[in-house]
TIBAFI-453599 format. One record per atom (N, C-alpha, C, O): residue number from 1; residue in one letter; x, y, z. Coordinates in nm, 4 decimals, decimal comma. Atoms other than C-alpha are relative to their C-alpha. Layout:
! residues N
NUM A X Y Z
...
//
This chain:
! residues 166
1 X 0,0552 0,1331 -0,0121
1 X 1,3429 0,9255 2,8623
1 X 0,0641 -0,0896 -0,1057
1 X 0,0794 -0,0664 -0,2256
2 X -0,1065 0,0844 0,1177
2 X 1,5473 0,6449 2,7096
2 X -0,0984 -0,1159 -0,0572
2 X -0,1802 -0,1429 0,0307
3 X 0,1211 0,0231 0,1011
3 X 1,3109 0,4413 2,4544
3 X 0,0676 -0,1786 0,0378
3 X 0,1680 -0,2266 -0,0150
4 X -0,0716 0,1750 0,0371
4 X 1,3714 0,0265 2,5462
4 X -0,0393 -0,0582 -0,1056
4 X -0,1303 -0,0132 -0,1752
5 X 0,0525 0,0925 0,1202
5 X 1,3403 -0,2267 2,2961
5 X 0,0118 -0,1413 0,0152
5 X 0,0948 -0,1594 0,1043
6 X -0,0961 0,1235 -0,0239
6 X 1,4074 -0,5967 2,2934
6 X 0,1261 -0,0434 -0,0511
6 X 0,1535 -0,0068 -0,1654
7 X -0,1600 0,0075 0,0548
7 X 1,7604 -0,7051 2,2377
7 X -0,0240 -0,0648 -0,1434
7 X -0,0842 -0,1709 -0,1603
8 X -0,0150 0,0385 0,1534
8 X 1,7999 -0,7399 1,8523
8 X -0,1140 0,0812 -0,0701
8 X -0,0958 0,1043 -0,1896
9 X 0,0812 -0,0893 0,0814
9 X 1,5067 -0,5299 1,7498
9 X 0,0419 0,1204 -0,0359
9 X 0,0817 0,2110 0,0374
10 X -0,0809 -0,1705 -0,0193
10 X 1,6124 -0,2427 1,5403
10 X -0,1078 0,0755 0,0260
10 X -0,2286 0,0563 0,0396
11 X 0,0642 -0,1160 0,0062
11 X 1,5301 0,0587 1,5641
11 X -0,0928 0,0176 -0,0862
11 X -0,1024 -0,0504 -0,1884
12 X 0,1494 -0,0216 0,0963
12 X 1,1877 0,2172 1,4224
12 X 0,0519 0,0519 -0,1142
12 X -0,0091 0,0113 -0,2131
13 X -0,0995 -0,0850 0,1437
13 X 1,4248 0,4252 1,1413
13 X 0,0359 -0,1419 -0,0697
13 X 0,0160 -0,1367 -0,1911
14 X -0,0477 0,1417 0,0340
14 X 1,5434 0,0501 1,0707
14 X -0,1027 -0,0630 -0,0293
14 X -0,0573 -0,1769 -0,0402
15 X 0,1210 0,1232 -0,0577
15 X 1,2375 -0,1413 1,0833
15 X -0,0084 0,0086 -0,2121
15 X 0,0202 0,0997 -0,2897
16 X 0,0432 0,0393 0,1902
16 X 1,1386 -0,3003 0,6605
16 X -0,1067 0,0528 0,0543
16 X -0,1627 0,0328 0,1621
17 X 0,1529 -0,0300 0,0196
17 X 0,8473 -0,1128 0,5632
17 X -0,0936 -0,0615 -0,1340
17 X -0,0651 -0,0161 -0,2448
18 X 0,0927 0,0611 0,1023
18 X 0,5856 -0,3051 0,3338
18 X -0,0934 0,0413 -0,0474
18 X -0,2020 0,0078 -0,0002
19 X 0,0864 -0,0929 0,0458
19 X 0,4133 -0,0734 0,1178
19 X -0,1325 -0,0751 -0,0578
19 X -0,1300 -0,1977 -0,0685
20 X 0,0383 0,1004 0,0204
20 X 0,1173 -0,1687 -0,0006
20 X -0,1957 0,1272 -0,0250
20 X -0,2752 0,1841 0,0498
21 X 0,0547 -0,0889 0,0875
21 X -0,1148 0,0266 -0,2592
21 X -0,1398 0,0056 0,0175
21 X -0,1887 -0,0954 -0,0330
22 X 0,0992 0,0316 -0,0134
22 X -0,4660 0,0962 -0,1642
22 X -0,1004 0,0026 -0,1348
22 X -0,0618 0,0852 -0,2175
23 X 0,1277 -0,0164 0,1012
23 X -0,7885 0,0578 -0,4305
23 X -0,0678 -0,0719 0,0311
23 X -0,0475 -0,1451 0,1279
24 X 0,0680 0,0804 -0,0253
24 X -1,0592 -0,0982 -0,4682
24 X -0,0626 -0,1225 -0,0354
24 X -0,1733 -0,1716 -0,0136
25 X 0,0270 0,1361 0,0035
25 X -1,0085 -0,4052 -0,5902
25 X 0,0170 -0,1384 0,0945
25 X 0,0889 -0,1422 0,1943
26 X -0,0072 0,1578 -0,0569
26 X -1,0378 -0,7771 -0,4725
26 X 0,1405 -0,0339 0,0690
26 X 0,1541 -0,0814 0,1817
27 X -0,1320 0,0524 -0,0397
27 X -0,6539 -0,8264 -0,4620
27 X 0,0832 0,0861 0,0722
27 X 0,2056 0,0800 0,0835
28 X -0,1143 -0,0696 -0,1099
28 X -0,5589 -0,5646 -0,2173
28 X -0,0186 -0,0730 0,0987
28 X 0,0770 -0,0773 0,1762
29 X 0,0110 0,0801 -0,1181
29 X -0,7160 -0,8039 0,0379
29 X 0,1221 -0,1256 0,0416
29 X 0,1683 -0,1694 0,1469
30 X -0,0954 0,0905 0,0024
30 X -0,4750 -1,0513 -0,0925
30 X 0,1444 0,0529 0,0277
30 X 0,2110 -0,0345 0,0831
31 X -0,1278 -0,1073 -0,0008
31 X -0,1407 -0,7870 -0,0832
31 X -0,0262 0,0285 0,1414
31 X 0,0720 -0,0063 0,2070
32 X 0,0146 -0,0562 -0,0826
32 X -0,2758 -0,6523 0,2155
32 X 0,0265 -0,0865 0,1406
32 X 0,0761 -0,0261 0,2357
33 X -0,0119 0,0910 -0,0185
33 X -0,2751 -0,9911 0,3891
33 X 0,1665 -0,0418 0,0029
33 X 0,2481 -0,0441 0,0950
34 X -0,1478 0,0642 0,0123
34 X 0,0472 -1,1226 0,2635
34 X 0,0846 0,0863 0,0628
34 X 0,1677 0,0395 0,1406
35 X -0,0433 -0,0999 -0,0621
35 X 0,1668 -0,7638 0,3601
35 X 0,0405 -0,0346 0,1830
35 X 0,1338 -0,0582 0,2598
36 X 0,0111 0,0439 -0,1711
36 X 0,0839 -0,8280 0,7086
36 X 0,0655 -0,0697 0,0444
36 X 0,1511 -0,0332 0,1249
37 X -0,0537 0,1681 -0,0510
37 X 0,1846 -1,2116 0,7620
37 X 0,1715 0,0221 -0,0080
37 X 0,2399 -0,0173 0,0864
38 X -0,1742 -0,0536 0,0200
38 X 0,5901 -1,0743 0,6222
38 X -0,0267 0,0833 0,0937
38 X -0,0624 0,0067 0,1832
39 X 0,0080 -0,1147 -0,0816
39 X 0,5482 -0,7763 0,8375
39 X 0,0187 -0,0422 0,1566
39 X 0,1007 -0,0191 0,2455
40 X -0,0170 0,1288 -0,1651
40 X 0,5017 -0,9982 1,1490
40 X 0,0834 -0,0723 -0,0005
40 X 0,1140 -0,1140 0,1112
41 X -0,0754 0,1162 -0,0393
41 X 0,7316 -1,2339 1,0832
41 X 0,1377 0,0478 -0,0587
41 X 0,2319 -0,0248 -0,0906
42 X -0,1289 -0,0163 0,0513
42 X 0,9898 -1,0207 0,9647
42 X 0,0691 0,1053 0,1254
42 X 0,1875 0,1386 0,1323
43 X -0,0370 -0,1367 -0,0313
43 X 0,9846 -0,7386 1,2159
43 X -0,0010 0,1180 -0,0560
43 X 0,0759 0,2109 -0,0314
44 X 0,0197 -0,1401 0,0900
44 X 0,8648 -0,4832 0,9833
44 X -0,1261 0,0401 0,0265
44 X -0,1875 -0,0099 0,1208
45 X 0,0845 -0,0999 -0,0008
45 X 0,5963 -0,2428 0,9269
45 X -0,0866 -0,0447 -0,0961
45 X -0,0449 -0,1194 -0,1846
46 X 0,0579 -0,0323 0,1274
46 X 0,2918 -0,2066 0,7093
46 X -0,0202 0,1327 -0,0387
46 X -0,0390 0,2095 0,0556
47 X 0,0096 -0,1111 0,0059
47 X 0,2599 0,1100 0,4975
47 X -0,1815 0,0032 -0,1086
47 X -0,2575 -0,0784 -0,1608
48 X 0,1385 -0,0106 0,0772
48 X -0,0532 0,2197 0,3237
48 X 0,0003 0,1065 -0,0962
48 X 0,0134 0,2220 -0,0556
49 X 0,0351 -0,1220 0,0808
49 X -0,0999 0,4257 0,0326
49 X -0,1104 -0,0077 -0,0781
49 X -0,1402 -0,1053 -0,1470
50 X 0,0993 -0,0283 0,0465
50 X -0,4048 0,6029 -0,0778
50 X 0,0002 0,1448 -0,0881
50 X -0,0072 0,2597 -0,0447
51 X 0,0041 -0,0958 0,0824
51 X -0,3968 0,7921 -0,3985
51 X -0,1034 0,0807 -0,0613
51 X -0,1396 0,0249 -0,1649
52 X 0,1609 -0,0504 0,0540
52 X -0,7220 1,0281 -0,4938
52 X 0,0894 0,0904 -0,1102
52 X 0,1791 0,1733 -0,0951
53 X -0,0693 -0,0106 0,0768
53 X -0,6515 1,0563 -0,8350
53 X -0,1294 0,1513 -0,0938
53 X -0,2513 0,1573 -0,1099
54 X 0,0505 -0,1233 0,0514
54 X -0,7655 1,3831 -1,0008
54 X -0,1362 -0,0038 -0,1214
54 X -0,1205 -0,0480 -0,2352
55 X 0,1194 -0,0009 0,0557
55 X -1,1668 1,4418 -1,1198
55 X 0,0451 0,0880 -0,1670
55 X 0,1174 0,1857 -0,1866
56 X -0,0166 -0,1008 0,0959
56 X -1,1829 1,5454 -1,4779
56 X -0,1111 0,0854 0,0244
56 X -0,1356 0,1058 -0,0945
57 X 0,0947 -0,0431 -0,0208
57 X -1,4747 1,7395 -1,3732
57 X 0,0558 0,1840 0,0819
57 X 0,0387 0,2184 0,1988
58 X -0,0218 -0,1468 -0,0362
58 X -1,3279 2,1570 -1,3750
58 X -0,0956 0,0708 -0,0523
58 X -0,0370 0,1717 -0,0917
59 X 0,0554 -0,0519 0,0466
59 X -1,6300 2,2945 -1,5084
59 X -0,0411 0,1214 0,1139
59 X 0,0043 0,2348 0,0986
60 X 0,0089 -0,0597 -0,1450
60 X -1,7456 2,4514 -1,1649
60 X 0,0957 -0,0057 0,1192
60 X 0,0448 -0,0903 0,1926
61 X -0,1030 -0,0322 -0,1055
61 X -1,4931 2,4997 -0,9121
61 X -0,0740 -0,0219 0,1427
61 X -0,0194 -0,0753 0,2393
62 X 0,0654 0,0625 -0,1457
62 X -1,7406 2,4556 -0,6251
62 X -0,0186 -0,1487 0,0166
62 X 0,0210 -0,2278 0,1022
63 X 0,0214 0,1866 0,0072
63 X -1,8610 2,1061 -0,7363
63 X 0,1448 -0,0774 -0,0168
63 X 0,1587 -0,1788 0,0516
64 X -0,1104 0,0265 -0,0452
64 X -1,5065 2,0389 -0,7862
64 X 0,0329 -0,0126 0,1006
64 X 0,0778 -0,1222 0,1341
65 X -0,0817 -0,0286 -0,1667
65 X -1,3993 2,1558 -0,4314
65 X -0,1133 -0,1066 0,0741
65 X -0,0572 -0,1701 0,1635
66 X 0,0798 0,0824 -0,0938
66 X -1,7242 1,9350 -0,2773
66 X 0,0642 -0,1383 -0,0671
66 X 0,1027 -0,2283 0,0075
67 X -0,0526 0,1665 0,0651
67 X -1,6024 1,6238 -0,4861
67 X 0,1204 -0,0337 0,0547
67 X 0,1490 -0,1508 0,0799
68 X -0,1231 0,0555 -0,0344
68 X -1,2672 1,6499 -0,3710
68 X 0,0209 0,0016 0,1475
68 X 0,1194 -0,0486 0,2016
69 X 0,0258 0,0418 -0,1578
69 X -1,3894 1,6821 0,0100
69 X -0,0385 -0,1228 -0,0120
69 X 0,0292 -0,2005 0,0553
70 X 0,0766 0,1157 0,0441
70 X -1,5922 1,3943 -0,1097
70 X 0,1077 -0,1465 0,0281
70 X 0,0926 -0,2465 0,0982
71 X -0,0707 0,1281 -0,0069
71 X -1,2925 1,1700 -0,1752
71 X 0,1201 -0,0165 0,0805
71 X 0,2021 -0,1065 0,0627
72 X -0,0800 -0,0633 -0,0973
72 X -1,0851 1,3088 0,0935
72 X -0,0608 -0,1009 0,0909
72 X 0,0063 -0,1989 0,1234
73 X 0,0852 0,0395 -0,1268
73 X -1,3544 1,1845 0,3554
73 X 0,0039 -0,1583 -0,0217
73 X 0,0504 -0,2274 0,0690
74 X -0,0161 0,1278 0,0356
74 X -1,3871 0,8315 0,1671
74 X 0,1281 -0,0802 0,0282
74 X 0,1362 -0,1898 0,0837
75 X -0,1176 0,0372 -0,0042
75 X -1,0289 0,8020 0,1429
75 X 0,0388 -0,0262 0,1380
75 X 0,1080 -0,1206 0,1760
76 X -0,0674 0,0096 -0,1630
76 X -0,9728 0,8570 0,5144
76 X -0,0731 -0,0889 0,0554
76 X -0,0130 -0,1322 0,1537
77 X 0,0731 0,1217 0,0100
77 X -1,2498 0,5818 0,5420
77 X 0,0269 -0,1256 0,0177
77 X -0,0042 -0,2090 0,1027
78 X -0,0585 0,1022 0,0801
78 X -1,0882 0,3541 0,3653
78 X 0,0843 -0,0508 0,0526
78 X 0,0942 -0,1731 0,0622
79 X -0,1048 0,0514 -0,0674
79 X -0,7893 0,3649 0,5487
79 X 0,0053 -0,0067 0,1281
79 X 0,0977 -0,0486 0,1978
80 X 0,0400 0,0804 -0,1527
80 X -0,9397 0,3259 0,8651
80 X -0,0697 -0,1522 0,0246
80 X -0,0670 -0,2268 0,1225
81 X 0,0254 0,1079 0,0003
81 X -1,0870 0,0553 0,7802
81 X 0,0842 -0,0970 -0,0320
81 X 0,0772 -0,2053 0,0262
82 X -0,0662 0,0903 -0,0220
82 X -0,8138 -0,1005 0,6408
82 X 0,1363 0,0151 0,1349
82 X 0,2348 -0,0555 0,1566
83 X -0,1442 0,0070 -0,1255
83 X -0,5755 0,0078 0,9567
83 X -0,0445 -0,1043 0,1076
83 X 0,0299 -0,1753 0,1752
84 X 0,0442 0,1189 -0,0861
84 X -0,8269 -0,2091 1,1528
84 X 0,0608 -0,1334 0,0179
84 X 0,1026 -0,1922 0,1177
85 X -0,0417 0,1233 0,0360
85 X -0,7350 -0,5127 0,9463
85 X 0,1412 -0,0051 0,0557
85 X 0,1868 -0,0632 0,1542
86 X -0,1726 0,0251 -0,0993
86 X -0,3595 -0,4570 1,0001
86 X 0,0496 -0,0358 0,1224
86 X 0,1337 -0,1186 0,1573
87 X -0,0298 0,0005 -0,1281
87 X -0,3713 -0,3891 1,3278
87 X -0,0262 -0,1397 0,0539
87 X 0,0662 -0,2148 0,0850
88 X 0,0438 0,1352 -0,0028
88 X -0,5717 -0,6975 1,3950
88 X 0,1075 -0,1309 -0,0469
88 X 0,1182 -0,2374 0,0140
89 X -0,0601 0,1041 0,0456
89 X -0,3416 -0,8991 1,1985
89 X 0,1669 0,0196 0,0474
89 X 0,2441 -0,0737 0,0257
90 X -0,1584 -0,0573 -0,0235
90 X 0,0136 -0,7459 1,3088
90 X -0,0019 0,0225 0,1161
90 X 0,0759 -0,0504 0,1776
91 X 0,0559 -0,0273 -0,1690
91 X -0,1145 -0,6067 1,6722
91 X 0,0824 0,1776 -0,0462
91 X 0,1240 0,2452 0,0479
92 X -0,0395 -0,1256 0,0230
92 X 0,0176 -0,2620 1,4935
92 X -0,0366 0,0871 -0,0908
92 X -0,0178 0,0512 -0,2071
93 X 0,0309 -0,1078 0,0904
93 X -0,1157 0,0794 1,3363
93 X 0,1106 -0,0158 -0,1276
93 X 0,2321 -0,0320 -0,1157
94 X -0,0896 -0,0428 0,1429
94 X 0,0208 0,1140 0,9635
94 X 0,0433 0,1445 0,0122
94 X 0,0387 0,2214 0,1082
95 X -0,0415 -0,1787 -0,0280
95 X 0,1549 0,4547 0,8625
95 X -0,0505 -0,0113 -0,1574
95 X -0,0372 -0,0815 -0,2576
96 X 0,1050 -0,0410 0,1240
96 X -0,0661 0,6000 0,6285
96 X 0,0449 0,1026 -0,1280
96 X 0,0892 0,2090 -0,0848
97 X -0,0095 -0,0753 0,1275
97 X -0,0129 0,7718 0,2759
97 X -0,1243 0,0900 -0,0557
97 X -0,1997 0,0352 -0,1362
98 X 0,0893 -0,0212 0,1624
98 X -0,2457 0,9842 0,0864
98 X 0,0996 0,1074 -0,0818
98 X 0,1833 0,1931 -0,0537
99 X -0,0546 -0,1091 0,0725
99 X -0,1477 1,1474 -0,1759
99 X -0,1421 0,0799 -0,1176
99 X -0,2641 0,0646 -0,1238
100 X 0,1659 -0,0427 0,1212
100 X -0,3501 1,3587 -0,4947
100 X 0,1085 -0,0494 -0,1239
100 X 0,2314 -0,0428 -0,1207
101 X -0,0545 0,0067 0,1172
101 X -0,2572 1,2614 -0,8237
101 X -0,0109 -0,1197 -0,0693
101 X -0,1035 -0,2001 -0,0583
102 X 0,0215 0,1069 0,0714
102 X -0,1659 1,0227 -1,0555
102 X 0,0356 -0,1656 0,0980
102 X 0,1509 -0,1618 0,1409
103 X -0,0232 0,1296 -0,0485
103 X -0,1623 0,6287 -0,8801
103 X 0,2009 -0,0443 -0,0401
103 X 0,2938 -0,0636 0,0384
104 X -0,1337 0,0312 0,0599
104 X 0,1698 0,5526 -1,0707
104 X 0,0925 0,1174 0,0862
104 X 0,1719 0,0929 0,1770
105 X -0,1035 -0,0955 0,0302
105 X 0,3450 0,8458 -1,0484
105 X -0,0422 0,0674 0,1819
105 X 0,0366 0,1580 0,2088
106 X 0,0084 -0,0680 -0,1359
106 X 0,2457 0,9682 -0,6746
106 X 0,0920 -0,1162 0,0690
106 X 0,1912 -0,0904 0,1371
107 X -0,0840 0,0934 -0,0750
107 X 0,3567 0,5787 -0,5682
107 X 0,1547 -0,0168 -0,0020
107 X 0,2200 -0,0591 0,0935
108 X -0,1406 -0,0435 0,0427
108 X 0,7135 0,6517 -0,7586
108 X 0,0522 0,0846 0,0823
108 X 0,1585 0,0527 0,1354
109 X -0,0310 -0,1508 -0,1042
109 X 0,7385 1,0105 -0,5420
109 X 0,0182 -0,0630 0,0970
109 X 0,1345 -0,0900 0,1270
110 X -0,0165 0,0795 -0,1189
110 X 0,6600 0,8211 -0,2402
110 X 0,1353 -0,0667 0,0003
110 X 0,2329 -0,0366 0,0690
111 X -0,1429 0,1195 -0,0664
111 X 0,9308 0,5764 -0,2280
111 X 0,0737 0,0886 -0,0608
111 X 0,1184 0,1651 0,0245
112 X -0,1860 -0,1535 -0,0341
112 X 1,2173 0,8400 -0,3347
112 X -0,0103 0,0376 0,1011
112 X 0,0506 -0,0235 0,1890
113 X 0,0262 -0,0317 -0,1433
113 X 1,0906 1,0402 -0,0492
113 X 0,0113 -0,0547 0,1354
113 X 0,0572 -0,0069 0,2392
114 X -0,0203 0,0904 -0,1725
114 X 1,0504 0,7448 0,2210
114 X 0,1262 -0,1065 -0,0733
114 X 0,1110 -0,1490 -0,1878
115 X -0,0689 0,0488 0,0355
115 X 1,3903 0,5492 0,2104
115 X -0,0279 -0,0901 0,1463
115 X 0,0614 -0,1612 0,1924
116 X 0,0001 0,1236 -0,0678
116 X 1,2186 0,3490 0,4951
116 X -0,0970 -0,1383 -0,0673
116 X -0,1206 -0,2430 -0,0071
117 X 0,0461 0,0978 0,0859
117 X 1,0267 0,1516 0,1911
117 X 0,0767 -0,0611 -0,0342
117 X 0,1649 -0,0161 -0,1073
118 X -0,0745 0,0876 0,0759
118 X 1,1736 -0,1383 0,1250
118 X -0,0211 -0,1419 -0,1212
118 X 0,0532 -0,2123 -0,1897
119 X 0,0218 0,0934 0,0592
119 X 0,9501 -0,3573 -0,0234
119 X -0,1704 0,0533 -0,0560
119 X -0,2584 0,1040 0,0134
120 X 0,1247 -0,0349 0,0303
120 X 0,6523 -0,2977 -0,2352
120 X -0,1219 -0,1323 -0,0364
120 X -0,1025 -0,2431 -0,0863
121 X 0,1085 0,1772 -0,0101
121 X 0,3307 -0,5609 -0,2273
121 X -0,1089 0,0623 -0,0627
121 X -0,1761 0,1522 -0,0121
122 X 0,1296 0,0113 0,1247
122 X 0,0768 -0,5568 -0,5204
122 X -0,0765 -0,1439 -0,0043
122 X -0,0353 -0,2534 0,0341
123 X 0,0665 0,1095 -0,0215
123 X -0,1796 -0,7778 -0,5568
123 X -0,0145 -0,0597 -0,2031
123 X -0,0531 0,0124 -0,2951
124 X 0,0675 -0,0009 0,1568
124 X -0,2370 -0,9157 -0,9223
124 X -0,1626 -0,0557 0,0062
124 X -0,2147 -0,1334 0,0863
125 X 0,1436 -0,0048 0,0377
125 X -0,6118 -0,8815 -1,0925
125 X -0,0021 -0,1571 -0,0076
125 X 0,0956 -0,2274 -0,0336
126 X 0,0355 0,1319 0,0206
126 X -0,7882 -1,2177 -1,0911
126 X -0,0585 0,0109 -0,1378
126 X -0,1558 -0,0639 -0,1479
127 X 0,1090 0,0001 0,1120
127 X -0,9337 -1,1488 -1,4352
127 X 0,1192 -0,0313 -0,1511
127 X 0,2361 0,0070 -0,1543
128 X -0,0703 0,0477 0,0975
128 X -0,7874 -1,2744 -1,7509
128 X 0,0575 0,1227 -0,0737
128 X 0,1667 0,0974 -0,1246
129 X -0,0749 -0,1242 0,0283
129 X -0,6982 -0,9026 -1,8723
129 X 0,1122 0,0291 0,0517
129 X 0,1667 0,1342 0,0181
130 X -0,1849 -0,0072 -0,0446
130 X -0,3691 -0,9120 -1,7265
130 X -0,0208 0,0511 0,1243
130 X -0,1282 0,0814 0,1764
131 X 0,0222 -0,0306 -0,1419
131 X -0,2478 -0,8192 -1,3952
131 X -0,0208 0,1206 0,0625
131 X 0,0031 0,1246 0,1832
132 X 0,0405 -0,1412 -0,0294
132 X -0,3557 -0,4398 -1,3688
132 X 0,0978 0,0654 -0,0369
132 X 0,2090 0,0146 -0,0512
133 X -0,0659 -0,0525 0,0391
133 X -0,2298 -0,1445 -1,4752
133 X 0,1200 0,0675 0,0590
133 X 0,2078 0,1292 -0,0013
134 X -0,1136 -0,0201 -0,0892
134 X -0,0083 -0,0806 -1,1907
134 X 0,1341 -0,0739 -0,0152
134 X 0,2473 -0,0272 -0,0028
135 X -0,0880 0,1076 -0,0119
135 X 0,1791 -0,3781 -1,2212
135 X 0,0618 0,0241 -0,1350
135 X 0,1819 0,0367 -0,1591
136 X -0,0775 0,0276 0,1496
136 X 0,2139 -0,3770 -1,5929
136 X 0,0981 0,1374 -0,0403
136 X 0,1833 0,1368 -0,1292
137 X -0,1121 -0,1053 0,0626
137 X 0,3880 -0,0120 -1,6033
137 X 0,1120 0,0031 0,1055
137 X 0,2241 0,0485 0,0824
138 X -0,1388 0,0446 -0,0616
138 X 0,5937 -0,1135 -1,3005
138 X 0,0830 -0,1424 -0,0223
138 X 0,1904 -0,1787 0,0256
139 X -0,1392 0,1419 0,0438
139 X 0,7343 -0,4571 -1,4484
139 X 0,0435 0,0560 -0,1616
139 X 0,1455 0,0182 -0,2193
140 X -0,0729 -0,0432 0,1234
140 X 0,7722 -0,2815 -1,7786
140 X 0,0610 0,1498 -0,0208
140 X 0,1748 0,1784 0,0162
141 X -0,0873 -0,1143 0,0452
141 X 0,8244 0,0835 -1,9135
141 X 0,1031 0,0658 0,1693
141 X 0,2207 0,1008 0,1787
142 X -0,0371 -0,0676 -0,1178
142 X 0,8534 0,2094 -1,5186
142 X 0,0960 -0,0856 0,0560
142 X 0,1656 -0,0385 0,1459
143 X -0,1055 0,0344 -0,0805
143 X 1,0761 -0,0486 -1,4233
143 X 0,0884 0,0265 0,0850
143 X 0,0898 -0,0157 0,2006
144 X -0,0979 -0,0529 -0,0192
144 X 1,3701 0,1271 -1,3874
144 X 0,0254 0,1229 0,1035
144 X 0,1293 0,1802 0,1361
145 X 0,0238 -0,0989 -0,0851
145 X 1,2233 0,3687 -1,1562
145 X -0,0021 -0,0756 0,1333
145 X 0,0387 -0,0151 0,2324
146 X -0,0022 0,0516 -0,1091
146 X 1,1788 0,1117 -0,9007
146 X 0,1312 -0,0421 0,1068
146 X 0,2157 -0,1302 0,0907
147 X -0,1419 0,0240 -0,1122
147 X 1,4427 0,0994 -0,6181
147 X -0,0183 -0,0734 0,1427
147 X 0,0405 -0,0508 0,2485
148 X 0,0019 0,0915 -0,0996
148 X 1,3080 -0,1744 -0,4103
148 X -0,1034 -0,1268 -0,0847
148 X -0,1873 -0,1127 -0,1736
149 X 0,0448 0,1570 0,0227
149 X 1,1958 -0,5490 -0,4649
149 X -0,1535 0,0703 -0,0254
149 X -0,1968 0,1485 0,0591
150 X 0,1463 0,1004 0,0399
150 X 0,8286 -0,6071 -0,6339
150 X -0,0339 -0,1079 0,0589
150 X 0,0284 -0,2104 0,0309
151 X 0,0547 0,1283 -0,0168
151 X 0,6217 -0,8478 -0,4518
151 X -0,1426 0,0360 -0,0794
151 X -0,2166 0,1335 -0,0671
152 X 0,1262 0,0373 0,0419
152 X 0,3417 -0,9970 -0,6817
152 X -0,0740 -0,0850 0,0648
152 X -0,0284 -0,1990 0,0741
153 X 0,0141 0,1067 -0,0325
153 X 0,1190 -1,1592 -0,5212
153 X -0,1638 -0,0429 -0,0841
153 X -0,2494 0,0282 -0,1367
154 X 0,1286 0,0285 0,1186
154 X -0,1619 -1,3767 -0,7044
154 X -0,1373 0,0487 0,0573
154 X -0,1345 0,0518 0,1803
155 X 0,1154 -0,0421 -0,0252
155 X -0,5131 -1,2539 -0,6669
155 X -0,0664 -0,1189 0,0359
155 X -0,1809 -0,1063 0,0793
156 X 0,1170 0,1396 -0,0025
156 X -0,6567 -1,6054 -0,6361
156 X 0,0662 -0,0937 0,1008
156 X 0,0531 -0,2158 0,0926
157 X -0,0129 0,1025 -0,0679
157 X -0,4723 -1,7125 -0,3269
157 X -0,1049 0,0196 0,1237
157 X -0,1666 0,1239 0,1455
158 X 0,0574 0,0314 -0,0544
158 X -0,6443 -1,8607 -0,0615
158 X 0,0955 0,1050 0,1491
158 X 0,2140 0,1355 0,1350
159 X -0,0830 -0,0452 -0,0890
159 X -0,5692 -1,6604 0,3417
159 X 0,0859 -0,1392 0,0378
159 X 0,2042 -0,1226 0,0678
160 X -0,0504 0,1168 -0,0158
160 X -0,4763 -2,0260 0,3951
160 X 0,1248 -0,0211 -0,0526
160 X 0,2218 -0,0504 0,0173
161 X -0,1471 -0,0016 0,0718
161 X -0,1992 -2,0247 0,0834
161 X 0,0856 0,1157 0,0416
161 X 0,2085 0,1209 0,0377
162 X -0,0942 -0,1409 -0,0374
162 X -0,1224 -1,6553 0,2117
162 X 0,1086 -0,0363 0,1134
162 X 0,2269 -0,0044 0,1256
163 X -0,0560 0,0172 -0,1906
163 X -0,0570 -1,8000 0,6056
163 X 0,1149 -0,1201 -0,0737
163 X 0,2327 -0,0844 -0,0774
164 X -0,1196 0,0882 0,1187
164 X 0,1519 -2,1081 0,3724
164 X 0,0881 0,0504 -0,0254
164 X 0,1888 -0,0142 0,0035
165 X -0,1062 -0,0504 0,0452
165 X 0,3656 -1,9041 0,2525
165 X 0,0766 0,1120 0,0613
165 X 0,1956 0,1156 0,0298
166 X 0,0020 -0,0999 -0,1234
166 X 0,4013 -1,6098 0,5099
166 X 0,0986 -0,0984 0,0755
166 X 0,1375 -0,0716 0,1892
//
């Protein structure tokens, strides 16, 4: 079966993918968003990553193992709920991430691994403490690890300034 497409669309191996870091703050709505609006209007993808980052809690090994079903089940939650949004906003399923570990250092693995990431979309914190800790060890010490464009986007825009600029 030969796979059509429309003339000029590449291929799915081709297609920009727009990563795009899940938690649970305020400004993934805003990343997640902007994500989308490029994604549509570029011919690309959204990607999703959801990192469940390791309980210090090894005292019991059972309550361990229920905690980490725990955030397993949440996690897969999470990203159904936000595949809704995408879809809704793109008319297309994301492709989903989880990983276990550290936030930083699992999102680093990831993109070596997928060389269909091309663009990564953070949201910055609305709070006068700077723009989160994601951001601040990927525009500084981690820099150099990054092998695709940083998009920042501000935590305090409006979907209005998002669709503006989209």
């Amino acid at each position: 079966m030969t796979e059509e497409r429309s003339a000029g669309a590449p291929p799915e191996a081709e297609r920009r993918m727009f990563l795009v870091v899940v938690d649970e703050s305020e400004e993934l709505h805003v990343a997640l968003r902007f994500a989308c609006r490029r994604a549509q209007r570029t011919g690309g993808r959204v990607a999703l990553l959801y990192v469940m980052e390791p309980s210090d809690f090894a005292h019991w090994m059972a309550v361990k193992k229920v905690m980490e079903e725990e955030q397993r089940t949440a996690a897969e939650e999470r990203l159904q709920s936000l595949s809704s949004m995408v879809m809704e906003w793109t008319g297309e399923m994301p492709v989903l991430f989880i990983r276990d570990g550290s936030r930083r250092d699992e999102l680093l693995r990831l993109m070596d691994e997928e060389p269909a990431i091309s663009i990564l979309v953070l949201g910055a914190a609305r709070t006068p403490g700077g723009p989160g800790p994601l951001i601040s060890a990927l525009t500084g010490k981690y820099s150099e690890a990054l092998h695709v464009p940083l998009t920042i986007v501000p935590g305090t825009l409006s979907k209005e300034e998002i669709d503006a600029l989209t």
